[in-house]
C-alpha positions as CSV (number, residue, x, y, z in Angstrom):
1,X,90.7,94.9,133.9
2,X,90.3,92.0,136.6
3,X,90.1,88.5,136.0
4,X,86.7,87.1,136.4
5,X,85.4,83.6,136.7
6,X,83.6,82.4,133.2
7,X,79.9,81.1,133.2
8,X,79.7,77.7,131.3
9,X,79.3,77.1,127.7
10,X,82.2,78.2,125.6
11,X,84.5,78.5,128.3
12,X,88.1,78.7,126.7
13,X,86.5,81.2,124.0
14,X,85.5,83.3,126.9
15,X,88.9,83.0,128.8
16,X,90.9,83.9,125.7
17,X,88.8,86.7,125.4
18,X,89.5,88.1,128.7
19,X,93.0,87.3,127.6
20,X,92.8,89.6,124.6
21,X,91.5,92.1,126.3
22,X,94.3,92.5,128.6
23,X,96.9,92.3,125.9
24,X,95.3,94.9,123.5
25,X,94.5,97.2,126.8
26,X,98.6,97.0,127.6
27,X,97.6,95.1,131.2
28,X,99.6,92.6,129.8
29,X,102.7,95.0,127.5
30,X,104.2,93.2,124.8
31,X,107.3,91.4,126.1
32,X,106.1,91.1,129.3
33,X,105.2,87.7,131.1
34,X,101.5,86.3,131.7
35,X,100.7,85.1,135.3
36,X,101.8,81.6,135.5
37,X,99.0,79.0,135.1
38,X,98.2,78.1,138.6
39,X,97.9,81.7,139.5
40,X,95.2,82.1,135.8
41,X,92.7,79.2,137.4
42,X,92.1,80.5,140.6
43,X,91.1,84.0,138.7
44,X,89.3,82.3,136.4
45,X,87.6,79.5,138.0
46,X,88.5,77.0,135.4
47,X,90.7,74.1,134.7
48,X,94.2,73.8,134.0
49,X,93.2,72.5,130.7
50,X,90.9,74.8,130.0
51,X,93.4,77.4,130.6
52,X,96.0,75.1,128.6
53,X,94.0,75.5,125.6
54,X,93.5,79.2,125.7
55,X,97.0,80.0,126.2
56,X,97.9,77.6,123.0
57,X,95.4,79.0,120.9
58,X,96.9,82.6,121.5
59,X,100.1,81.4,121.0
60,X,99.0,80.1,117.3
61,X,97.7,83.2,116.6
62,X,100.9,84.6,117.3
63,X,100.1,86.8,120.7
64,X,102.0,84.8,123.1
65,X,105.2,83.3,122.8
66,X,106.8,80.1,125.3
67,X,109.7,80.4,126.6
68,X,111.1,76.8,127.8
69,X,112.0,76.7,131.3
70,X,110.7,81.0,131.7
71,X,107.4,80.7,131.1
72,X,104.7,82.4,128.2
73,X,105.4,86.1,127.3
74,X,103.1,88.3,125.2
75,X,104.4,89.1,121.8
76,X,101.9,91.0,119.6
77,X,99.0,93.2,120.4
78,X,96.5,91.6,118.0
79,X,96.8,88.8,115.5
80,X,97.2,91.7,112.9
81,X,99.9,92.4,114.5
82,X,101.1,89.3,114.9
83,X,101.3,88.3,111.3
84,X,102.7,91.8,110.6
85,X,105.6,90.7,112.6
86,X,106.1,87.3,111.0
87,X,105.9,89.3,107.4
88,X,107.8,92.0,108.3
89,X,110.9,89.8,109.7
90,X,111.1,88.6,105.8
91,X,112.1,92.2,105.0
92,X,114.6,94.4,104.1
93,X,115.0,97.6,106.5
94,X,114.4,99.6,102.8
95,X,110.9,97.7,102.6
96,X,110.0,98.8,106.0
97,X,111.2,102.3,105.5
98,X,109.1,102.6,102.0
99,X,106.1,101.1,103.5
100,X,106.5,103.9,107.2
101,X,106.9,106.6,104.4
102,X,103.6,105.5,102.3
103,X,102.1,105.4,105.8
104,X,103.4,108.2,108.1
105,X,103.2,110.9,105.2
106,X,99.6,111.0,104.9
107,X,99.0,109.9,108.5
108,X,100.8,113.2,109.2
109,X,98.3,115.3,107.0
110,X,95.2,113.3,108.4
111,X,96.6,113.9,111.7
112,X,97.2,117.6,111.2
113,X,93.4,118.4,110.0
114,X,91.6,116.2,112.7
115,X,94.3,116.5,116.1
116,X,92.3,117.3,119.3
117,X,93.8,119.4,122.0
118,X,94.9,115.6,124.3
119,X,96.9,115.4,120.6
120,X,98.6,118.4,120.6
121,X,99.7,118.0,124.3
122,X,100.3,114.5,123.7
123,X,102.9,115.4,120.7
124,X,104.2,117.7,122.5
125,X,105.2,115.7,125.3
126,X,106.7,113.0,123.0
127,X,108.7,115.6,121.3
128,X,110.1,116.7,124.6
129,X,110.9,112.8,125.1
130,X,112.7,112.3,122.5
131,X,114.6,115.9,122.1
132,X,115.7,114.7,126.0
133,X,116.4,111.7,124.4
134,X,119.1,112.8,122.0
135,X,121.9,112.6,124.5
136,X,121.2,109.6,126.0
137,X,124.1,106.9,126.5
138,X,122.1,104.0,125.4
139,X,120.5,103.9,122.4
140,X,117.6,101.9,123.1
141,X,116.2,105.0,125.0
142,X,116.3,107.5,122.0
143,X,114.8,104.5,119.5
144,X,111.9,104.1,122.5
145,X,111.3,107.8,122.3
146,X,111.7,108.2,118.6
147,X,108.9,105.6,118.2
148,X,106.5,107.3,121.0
149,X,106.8,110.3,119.0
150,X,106.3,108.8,116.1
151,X,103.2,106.6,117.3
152,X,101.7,109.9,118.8
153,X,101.4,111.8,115.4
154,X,99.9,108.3,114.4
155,X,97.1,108.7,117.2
156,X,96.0,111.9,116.4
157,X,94.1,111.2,113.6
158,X,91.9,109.3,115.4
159,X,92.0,106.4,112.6
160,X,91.9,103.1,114.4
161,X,92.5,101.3,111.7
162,X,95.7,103.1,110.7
163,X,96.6,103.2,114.5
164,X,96.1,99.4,114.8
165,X,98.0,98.6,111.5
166,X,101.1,101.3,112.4
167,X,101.1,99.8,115.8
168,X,101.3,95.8,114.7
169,X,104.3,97.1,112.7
170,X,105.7,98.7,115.6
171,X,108.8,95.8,116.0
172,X,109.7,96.2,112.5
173,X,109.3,99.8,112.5
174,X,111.7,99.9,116.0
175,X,113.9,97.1,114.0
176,X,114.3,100.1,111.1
177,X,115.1,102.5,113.4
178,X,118.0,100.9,115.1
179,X,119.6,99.6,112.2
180,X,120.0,102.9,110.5
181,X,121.2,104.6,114.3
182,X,123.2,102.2,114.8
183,X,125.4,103.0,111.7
184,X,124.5,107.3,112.1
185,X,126.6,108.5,115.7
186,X,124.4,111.3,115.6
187,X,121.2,111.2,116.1
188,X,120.2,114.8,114.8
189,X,121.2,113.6,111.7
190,X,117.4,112.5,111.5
191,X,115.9,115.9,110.5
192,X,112.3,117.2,110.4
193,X,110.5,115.9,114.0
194,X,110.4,119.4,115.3
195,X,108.8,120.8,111.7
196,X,106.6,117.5,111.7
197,X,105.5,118.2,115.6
198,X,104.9,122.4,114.2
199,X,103.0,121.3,111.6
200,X,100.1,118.8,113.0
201,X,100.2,121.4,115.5
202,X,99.5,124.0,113.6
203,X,97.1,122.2,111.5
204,X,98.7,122.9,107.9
205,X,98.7,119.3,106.6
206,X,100.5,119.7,103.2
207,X,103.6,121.2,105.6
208,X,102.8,117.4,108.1
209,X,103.6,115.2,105.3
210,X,106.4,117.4,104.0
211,X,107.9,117.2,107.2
212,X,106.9,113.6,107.4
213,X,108.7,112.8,104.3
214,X,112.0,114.1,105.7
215,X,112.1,112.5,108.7
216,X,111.8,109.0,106.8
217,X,113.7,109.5,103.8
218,X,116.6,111.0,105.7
219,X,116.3,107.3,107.3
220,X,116.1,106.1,104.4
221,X,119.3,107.8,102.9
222,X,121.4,106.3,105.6
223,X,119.6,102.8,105.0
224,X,121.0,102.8,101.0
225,X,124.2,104.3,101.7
226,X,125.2,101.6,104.3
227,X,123.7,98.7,102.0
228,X,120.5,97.8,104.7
C-alpha cells in the first residue's frame, strides 16, 4: 500500500486509517520505524498537526511506541494486540504457557480438518525452518522459527479471529519461549513439532492436539522445574 493524499472532512481518522492498514498488512513490521513526519505530510498532503494527532492517537491505543531522540516505532499489530501485550507482561511464563495450550491444542485439531494445500506447504516450509534452526548459534533464530512454525499451524484453520488473538499474543508467546530455552541447552528437548506438522498434514485432528499438547507441556515441564 502507498500513501495517498486524504480528501477533507475527518482527515486524521482517515490518515490513521491508512496508518492501520499498513501496520496490520506488515508494510510497517512490528519493531520497525515509521517514516519520520516530514517525510508522512508530503505523502499525505496534510499538516504536521494533523499528522501529530494521528500518530498520538496510535500511540494510545498502544500501536506505536516513541522513542526519545530515535523516533516512533510500531509496536502491536492491532489494539487487541496491543492490550494483549500490556496484560500479558503482568504474567507469569506458566500463565502464558496454560493459556498457548488451551489455544494451540484445539487450534491444531481445527487446523487439521480445514488446512488447504498453501497450509500444508506452508507447514511444511516452517517445519524445515525451524528443524534448520535447531543448530543455530544464536538463539533468537531458533525462538523466530519456533514461532513461525507455530503461527503457521495457527493459520491453517482459516479462523481470523483465533489467528488475530494468537498473533496479538505473539510477544508473550516469543517471551515464553525464550525463557524456558534459555534454561534447556537443547533444543530437541521440545518434542512433538514433527508429529504436530504429520498430523494437520494428514488431517487426523485428535492425533494435532495430541501432538499439540506435547509440544507445550514439555514447555511447560521445564517452566515448573526451573521456578518460571
Amino acid at each position: 500500500m502507498t500513501l495517498v493524499q486524504v480528501r477533507a472532512g475527518r482527515v486524521c481518522d482517515q490518515v490513521m486509517a491508512q496508518m492501520e492498514v499498513l501496520i496490520s498488512s506488515g508494510e510497517w513490521p512490528v519493531g520497525s520505524k515509521i517514516p519520520p513526519e516530514p517525510e508522512l505530510v508530503a505523502a499525505l498532503g496534510v499538516g504536521r498537526n494533523t499528522v501529530r494527532e494521528a500518530v498520538r492517537a496510535l500511540e494510545r491505543a498502544g500501536l506505536l511506541e516513541p522513542r526519545r531522540g530515535d523516533g516512533t516505532y510500531v509496536r502491536a499489530e492491532t489494539d487487541l494486540g496491543a492490550a494483549l501485550r500490556r496484560r500479558t507482561g503482568r504474567s507469569s511464563v506458566l500463565d502464558v504457557l496454560d493459556v498457548r495450550a488451551s489455544l494451540e491444542r484445539d487450534a491444531a485439531a481445527a487446523a487439521a480438518h480445514r488446512r488447504t494445500e498453501a497450509d500444508v506447504r506452508a507447514i511444511g516450509a516452517a517445519l524445515d525452518a525451524r528443524r534448520a534452526a535447531l543448530g543455530a548459534q544464536d538463539r533468537s533464530v531458533f525462538v523466530a522459527a519456533d514461532l513461525a512454525f507455530h503461527r503457521a499451524v495457527i493459520a491453517a484453520t482459516g479462523n481470523t479471529v483465533l489467528i488475530d488473538l494468537y498473533n496479538g499474543l505473539t510477544e508473550a508467546v516469543q517471551h515464553s519461549v525464550r525463557e524456558v530455552d534459555a534454561v534447556d541447552d537443547d533444543p530437541h528437548g521440545f518434542p512433538g513439532h514433527e508429529e504436530l506438522a504429520a498430523a494437520v498434514i494428514a488431517g487426523d485432528a485428535e492425533a494435532a492436539r495430541a501432538a499439540a499438547s506435547v509440544c507445550v507441556d514439555a514447555a511447560r515441564a521445564i517452566a515448573v522445574r526451573t521456578g518460571r
